[in-house]
Every structure is written in structure tokens, then in C-alpha cells.
N, C-alpha and C positions, 0 to 999 in steps of 0.2 A: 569440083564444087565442094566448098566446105565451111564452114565457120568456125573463127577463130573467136574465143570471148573465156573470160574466166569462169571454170569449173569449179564447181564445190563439191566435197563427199563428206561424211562426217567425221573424215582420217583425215580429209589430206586437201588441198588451194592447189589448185593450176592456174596462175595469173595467166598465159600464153595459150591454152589449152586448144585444140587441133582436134576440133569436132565433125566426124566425115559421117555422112547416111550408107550403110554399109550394104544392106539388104531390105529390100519394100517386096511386103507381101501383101493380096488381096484376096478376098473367097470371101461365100456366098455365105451367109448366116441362115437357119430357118429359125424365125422369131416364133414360136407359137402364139397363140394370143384365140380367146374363144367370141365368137360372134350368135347374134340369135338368127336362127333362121324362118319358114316363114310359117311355122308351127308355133314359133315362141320359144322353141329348144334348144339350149344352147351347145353351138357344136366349134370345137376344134378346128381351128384353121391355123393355113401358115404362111407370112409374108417371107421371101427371101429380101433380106439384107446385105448390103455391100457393108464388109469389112476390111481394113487396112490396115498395116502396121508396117512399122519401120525397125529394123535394130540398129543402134546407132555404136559408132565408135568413140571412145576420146583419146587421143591423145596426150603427152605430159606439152607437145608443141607441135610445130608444124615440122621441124628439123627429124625428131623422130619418126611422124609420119612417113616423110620420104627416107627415111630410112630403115623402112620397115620395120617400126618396131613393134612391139607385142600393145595393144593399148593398155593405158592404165585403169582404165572402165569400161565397161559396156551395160549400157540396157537397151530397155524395148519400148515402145510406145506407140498406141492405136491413133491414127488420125482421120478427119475427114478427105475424103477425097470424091469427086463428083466423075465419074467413066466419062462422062458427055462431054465433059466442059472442054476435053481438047489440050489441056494444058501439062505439063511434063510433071509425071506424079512426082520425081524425085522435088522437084523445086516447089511442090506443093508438101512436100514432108520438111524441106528446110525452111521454107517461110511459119510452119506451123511451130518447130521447134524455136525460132526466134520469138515466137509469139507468147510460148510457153512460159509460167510460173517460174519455172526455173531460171528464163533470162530474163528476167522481166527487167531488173538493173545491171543490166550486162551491156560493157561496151562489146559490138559484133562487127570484127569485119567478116567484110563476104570474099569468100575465094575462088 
């Protein structure tokens, strides 16, 4: 699974560019946040949060992909993801990247 669509950095234009989700990570946040309790005092508590992230790869194409090549870019990026919903995180991190700022004028095929 991968998308293809043009990359931008502020060096360099990958018109072909060979975008693969390389690694998705999840862990448990403690959000603090203070509540009153039934004195009226207010006391420290903590919700855990689900956290996600993805680090992505880019390619200069899909040609170097498969040919192992070093990528030309890499970042990271935090997404939503619901444990319940049942659905396959990686495809819920590449539907999210399509969705993203970044592609927002991007033609994307899907691979």
C-alpha cells in the first residue's frame, strides 16, 4: 500500500513521488486536567489518551522504492485513530495523509 502524488519540500518537486507509511505507533497519553471535588477543592486527575503516529517515507518514485532506495524524505505525523472501530490502522493513516493540507491539490494514486 502506498500513494503516489506529488511531493513538495522547500529544496526540491517530486512530480512521481512514492509515498509508503513506514511505521505506526500507539501509546497511551496521561492528559492531566484538575476537577472539583465534593469539598469544592480542586484536585488533579488523569484521563489516559490514545495516541498515534505514523512516520512516513517518500520516495523520488516508485521505481526507487522497489529498489531500495534510501528515501528522499522522511517525517512524522500524529493521527486519529479509534482501537474499536475494527478497521486496519495502516489504511486509516493513509486515508488520513490523503486528506492532509499537504495533499490537498495532489493528484493521488492509490497503490
Amino acid at each position: 500500500m502506498a500513494i503516489e502524488a506529488n511531493f513538495e519540500t522547500t529544496e526540491d518537486f517530486y512530480p512521481d513521488a512514492y509515498i509508503k507509511v513506514h511505521k505506526v505507533m500507539g501509546a497511551m497519553n496521561n492528559v492531566e486536567k484538575y476537577i472539583d471535588d465534593e469539598n469544592g477543592n480542586l484536585v488533579l486527575s488523569y484521563d489516559k489518551v490514545p495516541e498515534h503516529s505514523a512516520i512516513v517515507y517518500v520516495y523520488p518514485d516508485k521505481r526507487a522504492r522497489d529498489h531500495v532506495a534510501i528515501p528522499c524524505h522522511q517525517y512524522m505525523f500524529d493521527f486519529d485513530y479509534d482501537v474499536n472501530d475494527g478497521t486496519n490502522i495502516y489504511k486509516t493513516a493513509y486515508k488520513q495523509i490523503k486528506a492532509s493540507e499537504r495533499f490537498k491539490d495532489a493528484i493521488i494514486k492509490d497503490n
